[in-house]
BADOMI-333457 format. One record per residue (C-alpha): residue number from 1; residue in one letter; x, z, y. Coordinates in steps of 0.001 Angstrom, whole numbers, plus 500000, padded with zeros to 6 digits. Layout:
     n   res        x        z        y
   NUM     A        X        Z        Y
...
//
This chain:
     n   res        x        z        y
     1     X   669663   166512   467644
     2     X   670157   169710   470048
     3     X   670527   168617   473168
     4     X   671816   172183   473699
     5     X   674124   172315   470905
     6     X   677729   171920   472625
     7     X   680502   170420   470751
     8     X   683718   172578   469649
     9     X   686914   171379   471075
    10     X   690403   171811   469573
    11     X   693269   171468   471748
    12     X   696222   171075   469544
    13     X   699918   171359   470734
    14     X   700843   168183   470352
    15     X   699664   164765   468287
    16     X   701313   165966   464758
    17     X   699331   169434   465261
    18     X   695959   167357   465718
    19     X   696633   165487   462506
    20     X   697192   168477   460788
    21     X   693694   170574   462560
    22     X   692171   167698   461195
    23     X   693157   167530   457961
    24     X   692516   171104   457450
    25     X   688942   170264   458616
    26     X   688948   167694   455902
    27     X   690232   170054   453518
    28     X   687748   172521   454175
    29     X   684831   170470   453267
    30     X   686279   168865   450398
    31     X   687403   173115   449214
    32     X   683836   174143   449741
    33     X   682177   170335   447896
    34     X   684361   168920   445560
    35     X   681772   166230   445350
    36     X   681406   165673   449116
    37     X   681066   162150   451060
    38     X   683624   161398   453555
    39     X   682969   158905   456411
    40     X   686695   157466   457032
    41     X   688279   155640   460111
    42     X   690707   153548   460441
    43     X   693660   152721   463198
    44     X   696640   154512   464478
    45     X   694853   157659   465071
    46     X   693779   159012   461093
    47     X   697323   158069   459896
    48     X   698865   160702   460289
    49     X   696195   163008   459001
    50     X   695882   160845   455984
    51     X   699457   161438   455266
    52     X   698790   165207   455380
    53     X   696024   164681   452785
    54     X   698247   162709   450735
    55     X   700940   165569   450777
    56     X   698217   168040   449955
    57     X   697353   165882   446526
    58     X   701203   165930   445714
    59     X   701090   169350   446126
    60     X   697884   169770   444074
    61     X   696604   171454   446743
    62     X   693617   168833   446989
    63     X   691325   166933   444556
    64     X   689816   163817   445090
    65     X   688370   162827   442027
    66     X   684786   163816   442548
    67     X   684262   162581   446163
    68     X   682596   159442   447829
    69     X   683811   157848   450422
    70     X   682224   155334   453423
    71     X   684564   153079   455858
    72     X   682844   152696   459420
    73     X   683852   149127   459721
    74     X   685914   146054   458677
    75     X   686570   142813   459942
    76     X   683957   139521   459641
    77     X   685781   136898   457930
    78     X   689124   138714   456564
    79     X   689537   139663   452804
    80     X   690427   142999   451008
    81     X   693638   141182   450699
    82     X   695056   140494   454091
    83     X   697046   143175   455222
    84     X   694867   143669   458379
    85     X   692068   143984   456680
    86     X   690502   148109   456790
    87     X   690096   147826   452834
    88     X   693960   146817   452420
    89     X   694612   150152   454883
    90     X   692504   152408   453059
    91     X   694697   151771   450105
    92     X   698081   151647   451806
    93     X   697354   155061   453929
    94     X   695207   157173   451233
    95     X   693506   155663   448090
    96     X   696601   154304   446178
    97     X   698075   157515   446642
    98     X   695662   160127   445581
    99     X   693461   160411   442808
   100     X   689971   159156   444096
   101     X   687783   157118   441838
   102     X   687817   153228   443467
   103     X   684220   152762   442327
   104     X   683481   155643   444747
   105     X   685172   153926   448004
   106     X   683480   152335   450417
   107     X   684495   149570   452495
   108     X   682339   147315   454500
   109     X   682861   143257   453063
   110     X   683777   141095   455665
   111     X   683923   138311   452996
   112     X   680149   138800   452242
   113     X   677633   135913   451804
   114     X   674726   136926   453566
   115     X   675745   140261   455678
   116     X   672567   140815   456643
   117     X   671270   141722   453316
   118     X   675134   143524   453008
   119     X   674786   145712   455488
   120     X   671088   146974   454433
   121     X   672557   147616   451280
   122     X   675586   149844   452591
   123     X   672997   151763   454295
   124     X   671134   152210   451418
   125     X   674265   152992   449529
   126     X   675233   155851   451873
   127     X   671371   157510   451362
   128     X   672285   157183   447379
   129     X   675148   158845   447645
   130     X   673522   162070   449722
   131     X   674584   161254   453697
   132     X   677981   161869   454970
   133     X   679125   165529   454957
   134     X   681968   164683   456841
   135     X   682454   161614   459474
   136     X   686230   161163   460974
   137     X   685758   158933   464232
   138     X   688368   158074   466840
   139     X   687871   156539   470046
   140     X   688508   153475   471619
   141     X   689696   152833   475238
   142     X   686025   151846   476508
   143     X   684492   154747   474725
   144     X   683290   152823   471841
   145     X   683291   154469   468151
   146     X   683676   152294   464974
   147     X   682761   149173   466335
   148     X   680200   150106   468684
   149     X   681139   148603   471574
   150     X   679585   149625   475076
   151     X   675882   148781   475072
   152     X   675196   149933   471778
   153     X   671656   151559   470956
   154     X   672001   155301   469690
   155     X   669422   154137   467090
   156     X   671769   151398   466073
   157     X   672487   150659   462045
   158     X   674879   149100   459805
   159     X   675504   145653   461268
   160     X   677389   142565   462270
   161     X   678930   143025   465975
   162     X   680650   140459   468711
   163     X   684186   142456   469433
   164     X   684413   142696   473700
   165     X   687657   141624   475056
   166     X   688962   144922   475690
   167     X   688866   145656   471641
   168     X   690171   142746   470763
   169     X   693134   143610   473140
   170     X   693928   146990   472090
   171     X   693988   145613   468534
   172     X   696063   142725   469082
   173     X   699123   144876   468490
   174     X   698383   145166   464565
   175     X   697896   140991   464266
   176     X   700918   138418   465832
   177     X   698918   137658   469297
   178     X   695748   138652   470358
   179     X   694232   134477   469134
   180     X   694562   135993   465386
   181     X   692215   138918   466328
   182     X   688739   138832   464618
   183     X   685754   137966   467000
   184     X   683618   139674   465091
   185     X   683146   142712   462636
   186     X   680622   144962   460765
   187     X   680200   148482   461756
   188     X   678108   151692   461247
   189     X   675733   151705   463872
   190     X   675779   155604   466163
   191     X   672360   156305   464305
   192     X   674328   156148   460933
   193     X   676727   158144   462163
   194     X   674387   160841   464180
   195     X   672802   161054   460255
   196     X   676486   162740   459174
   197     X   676452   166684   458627
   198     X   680189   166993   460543
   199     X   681256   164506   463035
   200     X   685546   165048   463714
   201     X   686564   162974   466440
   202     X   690327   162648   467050
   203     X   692018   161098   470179
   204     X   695354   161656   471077
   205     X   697474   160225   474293
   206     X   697062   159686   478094
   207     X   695011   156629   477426
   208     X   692040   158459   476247
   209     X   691570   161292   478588
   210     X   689357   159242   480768
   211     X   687073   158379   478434
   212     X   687425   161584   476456
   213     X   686363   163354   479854
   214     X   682985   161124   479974
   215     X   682166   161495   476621
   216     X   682111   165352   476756
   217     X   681384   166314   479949
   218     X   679725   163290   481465
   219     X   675814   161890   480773
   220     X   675125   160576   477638
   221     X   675506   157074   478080
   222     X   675595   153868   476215
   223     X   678290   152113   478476
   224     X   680246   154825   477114
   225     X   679151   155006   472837
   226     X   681351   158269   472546
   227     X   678995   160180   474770
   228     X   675705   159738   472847
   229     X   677335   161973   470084
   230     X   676102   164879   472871
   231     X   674260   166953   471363
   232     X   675059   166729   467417
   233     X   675037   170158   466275
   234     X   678537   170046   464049
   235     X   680593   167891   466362
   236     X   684270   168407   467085
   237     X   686703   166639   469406
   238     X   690047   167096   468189
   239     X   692688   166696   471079
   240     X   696279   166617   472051
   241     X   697106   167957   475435
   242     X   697671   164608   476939
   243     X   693600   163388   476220
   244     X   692500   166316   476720
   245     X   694243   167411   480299
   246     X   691260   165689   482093
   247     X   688409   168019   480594
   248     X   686952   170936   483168
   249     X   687427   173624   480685
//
């Protein structure tokens, strides 16, 4: 990495004008490499821009039929099947509804046998297919990114992680308490995703803009996993005014 290379930074108007910068960041790639890989996330955050994608298809505006995609995490212990799980919300938000090939999609399986062996092999899987052109990221309240909670190593890989208290919290609202939350998941470590050619990362709301603050203008610091993205040459923070209003510039 550059430690000199700066990130850009889009302010949008509001949260449905961050979707849509986003998407047309998407779009680009996928317009210039048909066949490109795609690093997905899930959550509240990409919804909105996967919906734009989706009306793109319709609109035959957009292709999917030649690219690759790679999840950055799913749940330890929780089938394709259960409606929590990231696979089932990859096809409910995006891959039912446009035409990419399912042998090309990429989830993490938190059902595997012996994850240790799975995750080398979705690492491998991610060299076959060329590297990620483009990685979508959000951010989590503590700063971490996929699953990389606070602590993580910046030379971290594909792996099984505990979930910290704080995660397990803020995801409690998708599952009936916060005792049905997963303890554990399996994430792309920050070195897998420092390997990507693009890293987008979207936050929108009030809630971020502390840690959205650190992670660009603070140190680069692994209490705070968003910050050790510093210095990736084709990063981009996409914001909304309210996570953004903390930033010096």
């Amino acid at each position: 990495m550059n430690k000199a290379a700066k990130p850009t930074i889009v302010v949008a108007t509001d949260k449905d004008h961050a979707a849509r910068c986003t998407a047309d960041l998407i779009h680009e790639v996928v317009r210039e490499n048909p066949s490109a890989v795609l690093g997905l996330a899930t959550g509240g955050t990409p919804v909105g821009v996967y919906r734009l994608l989706v009306e793109r298809f319709q609109a035959s505006e957009l292709d999917f039929s030649d690219l690759t995609t790679f999840n950055l995490d799913e749940y330890v212990g929780v089938g394709p099947e259960h409606d929590q799980s990231y696979r089932y919300f990859m096809q409910q938000q995006l891959f039912d509804h446009v035409n990419v090939i399912p042998e090309r999609t990429f989830v993490p399986n938190g059902l595997a046998t012996d994850i240790e062996i799975h995750v080398d092999e979705y690492e491998e899987q991610i060299q076959q297919a060329g590297g990620i052109d483009l990685q979508l990221l959000g951010i989590g309240n503590n700063g971490h990114i996929a699953f990389n909670e606070p602590g993580s190593s910046i030379d971290s890989r594909t792996r099984q992680v505990d979930l910290t208290e704080n995660t397990i919290e803020a995801n409690s609202r998708f599952f009936k308490s916060a005792a049905e939350v997963p303890r554990h998941a399996i994430t792309m470590g920050i070195g897998t995703i420092l390997e990507s050619r693009r890293i987008v990362l979207m936050a929108t709301g009030e809630s971020k803009a502390e840690v959205v603050q650190a992670a660009i203008e603070g140190s680069a610091d692994p209490t705070n996993p968003a910050s050790l993205l510093q210095g990736h040459a084709g990063l981009t923070f996409v914001l909304d005014p309210a996570s953004a209003h903390k930033l010096r510039i």
